[in-house]
C-alpha positions as CSV (number, residue, x, y, z in Angstrom):
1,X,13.4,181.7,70.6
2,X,16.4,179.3,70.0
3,X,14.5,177.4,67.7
4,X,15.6,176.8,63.9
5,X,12.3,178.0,63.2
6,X,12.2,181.0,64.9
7,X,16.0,182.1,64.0
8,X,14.7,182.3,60.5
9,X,11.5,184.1,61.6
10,X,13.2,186.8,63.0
11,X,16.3,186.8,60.4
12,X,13.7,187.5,57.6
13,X,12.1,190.4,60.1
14,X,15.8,191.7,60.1
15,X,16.4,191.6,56.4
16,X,13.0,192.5,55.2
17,X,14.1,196.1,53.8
18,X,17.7,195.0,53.1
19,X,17.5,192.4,50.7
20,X,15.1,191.0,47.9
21,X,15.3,187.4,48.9
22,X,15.1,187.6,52.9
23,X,14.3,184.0,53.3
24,X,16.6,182.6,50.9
25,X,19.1,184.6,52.6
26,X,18.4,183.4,56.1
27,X,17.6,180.1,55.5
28,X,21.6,179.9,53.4
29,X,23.1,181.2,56.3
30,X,21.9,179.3,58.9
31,X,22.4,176.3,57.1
32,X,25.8,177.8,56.7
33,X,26.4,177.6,60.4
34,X,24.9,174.4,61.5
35,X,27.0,172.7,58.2
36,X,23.7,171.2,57.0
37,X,21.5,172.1,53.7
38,X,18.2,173.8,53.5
39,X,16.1,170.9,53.4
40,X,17.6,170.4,56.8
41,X,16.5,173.7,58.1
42,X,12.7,172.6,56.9
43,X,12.5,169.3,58.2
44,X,13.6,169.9,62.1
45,X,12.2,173.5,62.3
46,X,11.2,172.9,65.7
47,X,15.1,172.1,66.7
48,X,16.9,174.2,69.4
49,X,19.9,176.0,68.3
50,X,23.2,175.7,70.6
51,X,24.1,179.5,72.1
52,X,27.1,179.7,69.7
53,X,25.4,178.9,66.4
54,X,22.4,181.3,67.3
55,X,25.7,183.8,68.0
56,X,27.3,183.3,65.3
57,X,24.2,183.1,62.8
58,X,23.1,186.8,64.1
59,X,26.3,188.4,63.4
60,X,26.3,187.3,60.0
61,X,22.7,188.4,60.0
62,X,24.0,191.7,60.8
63,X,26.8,191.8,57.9
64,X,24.2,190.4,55.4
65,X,22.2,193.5,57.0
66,X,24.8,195.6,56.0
67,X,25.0,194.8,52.7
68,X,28.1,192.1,52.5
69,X,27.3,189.5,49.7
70,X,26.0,185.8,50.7
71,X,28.9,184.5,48.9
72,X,31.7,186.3,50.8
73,X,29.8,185.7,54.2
74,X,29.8,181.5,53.5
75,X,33.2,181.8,51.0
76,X,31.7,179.7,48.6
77,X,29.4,180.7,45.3
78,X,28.1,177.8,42.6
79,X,29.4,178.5,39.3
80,X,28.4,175.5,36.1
81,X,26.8,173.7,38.7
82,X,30.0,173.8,41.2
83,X,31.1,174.9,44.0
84,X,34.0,177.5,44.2
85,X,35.7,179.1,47.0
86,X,35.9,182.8,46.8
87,X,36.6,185.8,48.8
88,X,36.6,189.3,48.7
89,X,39.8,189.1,46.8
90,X,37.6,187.7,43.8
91,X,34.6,189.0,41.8
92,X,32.1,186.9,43.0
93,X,31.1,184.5,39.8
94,X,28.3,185.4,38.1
95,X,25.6,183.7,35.5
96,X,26.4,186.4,32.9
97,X,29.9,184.3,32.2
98,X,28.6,181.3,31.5
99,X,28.0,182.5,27.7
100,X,31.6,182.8,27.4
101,X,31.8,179.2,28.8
102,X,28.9,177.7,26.5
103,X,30.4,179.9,23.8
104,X,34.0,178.0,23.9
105,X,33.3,175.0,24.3
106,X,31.4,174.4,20.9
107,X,34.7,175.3,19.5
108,X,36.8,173.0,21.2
109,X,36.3,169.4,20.5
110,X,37.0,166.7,23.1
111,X,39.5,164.9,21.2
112,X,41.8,168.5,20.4
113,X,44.5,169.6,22.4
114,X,44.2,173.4,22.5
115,X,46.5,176.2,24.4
116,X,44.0,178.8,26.6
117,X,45.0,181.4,28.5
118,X,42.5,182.6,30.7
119,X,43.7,186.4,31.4
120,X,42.5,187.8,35.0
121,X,41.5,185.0,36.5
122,X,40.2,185.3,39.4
123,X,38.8,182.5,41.6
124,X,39.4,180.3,38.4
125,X,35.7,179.5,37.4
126,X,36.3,180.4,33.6
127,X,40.0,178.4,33.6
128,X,39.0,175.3,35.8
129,X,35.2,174.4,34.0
130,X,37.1,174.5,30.9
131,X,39.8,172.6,32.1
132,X,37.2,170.2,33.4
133,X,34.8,170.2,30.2
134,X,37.6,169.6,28.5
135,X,40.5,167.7,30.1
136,X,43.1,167.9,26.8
137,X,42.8,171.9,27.2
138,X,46.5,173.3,28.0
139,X,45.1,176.1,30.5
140,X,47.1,178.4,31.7
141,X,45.4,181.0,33.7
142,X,46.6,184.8,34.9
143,X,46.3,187.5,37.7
144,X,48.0,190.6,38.9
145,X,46.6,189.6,42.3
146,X,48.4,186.6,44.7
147,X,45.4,186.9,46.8
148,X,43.3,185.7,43.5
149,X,45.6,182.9,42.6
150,X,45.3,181.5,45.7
151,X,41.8,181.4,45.7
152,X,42.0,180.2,41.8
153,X,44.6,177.6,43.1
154,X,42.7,176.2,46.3
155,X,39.1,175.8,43.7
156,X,41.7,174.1,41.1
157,X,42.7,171.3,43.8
158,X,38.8,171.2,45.0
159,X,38.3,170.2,40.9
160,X,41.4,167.9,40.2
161,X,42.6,170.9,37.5
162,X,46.1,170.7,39.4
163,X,47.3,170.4,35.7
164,X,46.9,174.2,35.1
165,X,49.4,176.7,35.1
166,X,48.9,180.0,37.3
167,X,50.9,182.6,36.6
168,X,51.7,185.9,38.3
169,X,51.2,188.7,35.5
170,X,49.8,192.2,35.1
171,X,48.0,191.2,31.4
172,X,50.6,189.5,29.2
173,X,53.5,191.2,30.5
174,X,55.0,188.2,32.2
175,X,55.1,185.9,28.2
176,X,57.9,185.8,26.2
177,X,57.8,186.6,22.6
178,X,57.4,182.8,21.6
179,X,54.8,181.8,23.9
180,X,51.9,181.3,21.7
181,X,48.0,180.1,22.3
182,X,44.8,179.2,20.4
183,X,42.5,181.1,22.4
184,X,42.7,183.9,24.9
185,X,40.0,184.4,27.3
186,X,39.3,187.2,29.0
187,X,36.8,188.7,31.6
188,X,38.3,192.1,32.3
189,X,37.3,195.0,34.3
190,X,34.6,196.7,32.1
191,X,32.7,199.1,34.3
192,X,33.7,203.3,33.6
193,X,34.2,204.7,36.8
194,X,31.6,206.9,37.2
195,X,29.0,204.1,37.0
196,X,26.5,204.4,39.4
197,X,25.8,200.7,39.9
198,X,29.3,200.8,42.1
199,X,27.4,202.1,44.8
200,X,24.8,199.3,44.6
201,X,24.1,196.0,45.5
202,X,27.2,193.1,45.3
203,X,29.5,195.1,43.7
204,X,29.9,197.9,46.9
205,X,31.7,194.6,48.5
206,X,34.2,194.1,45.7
207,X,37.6,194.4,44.4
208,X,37.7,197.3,42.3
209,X,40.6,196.4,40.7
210,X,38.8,193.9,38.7
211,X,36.1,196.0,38.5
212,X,36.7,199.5,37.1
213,X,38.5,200.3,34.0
214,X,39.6,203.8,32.6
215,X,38.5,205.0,29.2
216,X,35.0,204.4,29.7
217,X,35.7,201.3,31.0
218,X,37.3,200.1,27.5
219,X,40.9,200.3,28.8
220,X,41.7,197.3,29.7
221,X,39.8,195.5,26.7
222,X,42.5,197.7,24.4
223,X,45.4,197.1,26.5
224,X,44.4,193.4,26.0
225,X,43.4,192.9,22.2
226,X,47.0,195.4,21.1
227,X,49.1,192.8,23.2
228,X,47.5,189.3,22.3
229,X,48.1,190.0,18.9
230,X,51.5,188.9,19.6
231,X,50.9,186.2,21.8
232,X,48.0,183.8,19.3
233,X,48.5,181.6,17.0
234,X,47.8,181.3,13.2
235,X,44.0,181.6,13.6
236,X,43.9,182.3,17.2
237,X,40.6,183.6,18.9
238,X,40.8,186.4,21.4
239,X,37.3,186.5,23.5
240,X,36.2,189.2,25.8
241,X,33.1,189.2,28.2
242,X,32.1,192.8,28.4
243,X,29.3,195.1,29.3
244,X,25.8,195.1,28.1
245,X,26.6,198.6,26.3
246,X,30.3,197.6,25.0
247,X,29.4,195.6,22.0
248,X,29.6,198.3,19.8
249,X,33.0,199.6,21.1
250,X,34.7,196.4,21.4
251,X,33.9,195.4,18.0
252,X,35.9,198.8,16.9
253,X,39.0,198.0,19.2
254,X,38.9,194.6,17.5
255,X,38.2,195.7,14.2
256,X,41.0,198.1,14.2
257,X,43.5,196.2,15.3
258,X,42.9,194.0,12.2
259,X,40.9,191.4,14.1
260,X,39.1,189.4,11.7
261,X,35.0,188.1,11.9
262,X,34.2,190.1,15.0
263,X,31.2,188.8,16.5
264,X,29.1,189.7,19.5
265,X,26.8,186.8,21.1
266,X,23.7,187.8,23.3
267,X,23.0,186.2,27.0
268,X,19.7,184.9,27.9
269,X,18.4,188.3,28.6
270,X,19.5,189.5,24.6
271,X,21.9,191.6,26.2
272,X,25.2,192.0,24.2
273,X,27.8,190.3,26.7
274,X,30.6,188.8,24.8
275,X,32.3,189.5,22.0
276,X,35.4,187.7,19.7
277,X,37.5,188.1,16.7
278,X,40.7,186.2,15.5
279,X,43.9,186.5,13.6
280,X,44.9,185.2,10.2
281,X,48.4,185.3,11.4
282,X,51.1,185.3,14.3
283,X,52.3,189.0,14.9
284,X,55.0,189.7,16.4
């Protein structure tokens, strides 16, 4: 029963009503435990398991049971094909942002320097595959949380992005008048807080802070496009990833603050999920 083989049998027997990909599940956390990768798991099926590592895979079978996330059970989630440390302190990264990634970097060129303020950072995915795609990028990246930054710190030293400034801040409260950028990035906490998807799935597991927004989930996106205004440059670009349903909002908060070409760009799916606009001058 100690077997690699039949660990997984009974692991997917286990998780068979309590996730949609019981296997993939199983097989992640075991390989988890024994510090080897799947292809492992395959290729010496028939290998006995040591009593602690069959102990320790089954109560993380349990958790996983339970509904905690894969990602906060091995502390590690792939984000732009790399690996990044994360915890329950951290929205656990998800495909959606990479639009917002793709989406920058056409605008900046390699040869550019360019000052980015990433606004509610988290582990650092959006800050430190910037930083990396782009290494002349003056990143500075923001959280109200320590326990975030630490996490966004740790990934920045895994990724040789020791170069970018974390900073302590709730929003832009911290800057002082004169501290100006090109672009300012944000993935703020976009979901109203009666949605019933907080009682489902991933999210059950995670911060709400960076989750839930007043307003409809808009208030944060307001509280951010009133104050960047006085924190971009002479045709700076503020960038939001939002909800599917948002696009039509956000363009309004934009628009009305005098934000000029306000554009929303579809994900793979054709949802609406991120939306921009930019400033023909500094205000102050």
């Amino acid at each position: 029963m100690n077997t690699i083989k039949k660990q997984l049998e009974s692991a997917c027997d286990i998780l068979a009503y309590h996730s949609s990909s019981p296997r993939l599940d199983a097989e992640v956390l075991l390989a988890f435990v024994l510090g080897k990768n799947r292809s492992y798991l395959r290729a010496w099926d028939d290998k006995a398991l040591e009593v602690e590592s069959v102990e320790r895979f089954s109560q993380l079978i349990k958790k996983r049971r339970a509904g905690v996330p894969i990602a906060y059970l091995t502390g590690h989630r792939e984000f732009w094909s790399r690996d990044f440390k994360v915890s329950s302190a951290v929205l656990i990264p998800r495909p959606e942002t990479e639009l917002l990634i793709e989406l920058c970097l056409e605008r900046f060129s390699l040869d550019k320097k360019y000052t980015v303020l990433d606004l509610g950072t988290g582990s650092g995915i959006i800050a430190i595959t910037l930083a990396v795609e782009r290494p002349l990028i003056e990143m500075t990246a923001m959280d109200k949380s320590i326990e975030a930054l630490a996490i966004a710190k740790e990934n920045a030293i895994r990724h040789d992005c020791e170069h970018i400034k974390f900073v302590l801040s709730d929003w832009l409260s911290v800057l002082s008048a004169e501290t100006k950028f090109d672009f300012i990035l944000s993935n703020p906490p976009y979901i109203a807080q009666e949605d019933v998807h907080l009682s489902q799935g991933d999210v059950r597991f995670e911060p709400l802070s960076a989750l839930v927004a007043q307003d409809n989930g808009l208030h944060d996106i307001k509280k951010i496009a009133t104050d960047a205004k006085k924190h971009l440059c002479v045709g700076g670009q503020l960038w939001f990833e939002h909800g599917y349903n948002q696009a039509q909002d956000t363009q309004y908060i934009l628009k009305s603050l005098a934000y000029k070409d306000v554009k929303t760009y579809h994900d793979l799916s054709g949802q609406a999920r991120v939306t921009m606009g930019w400033l023909g001058s500094c205000e102050t």
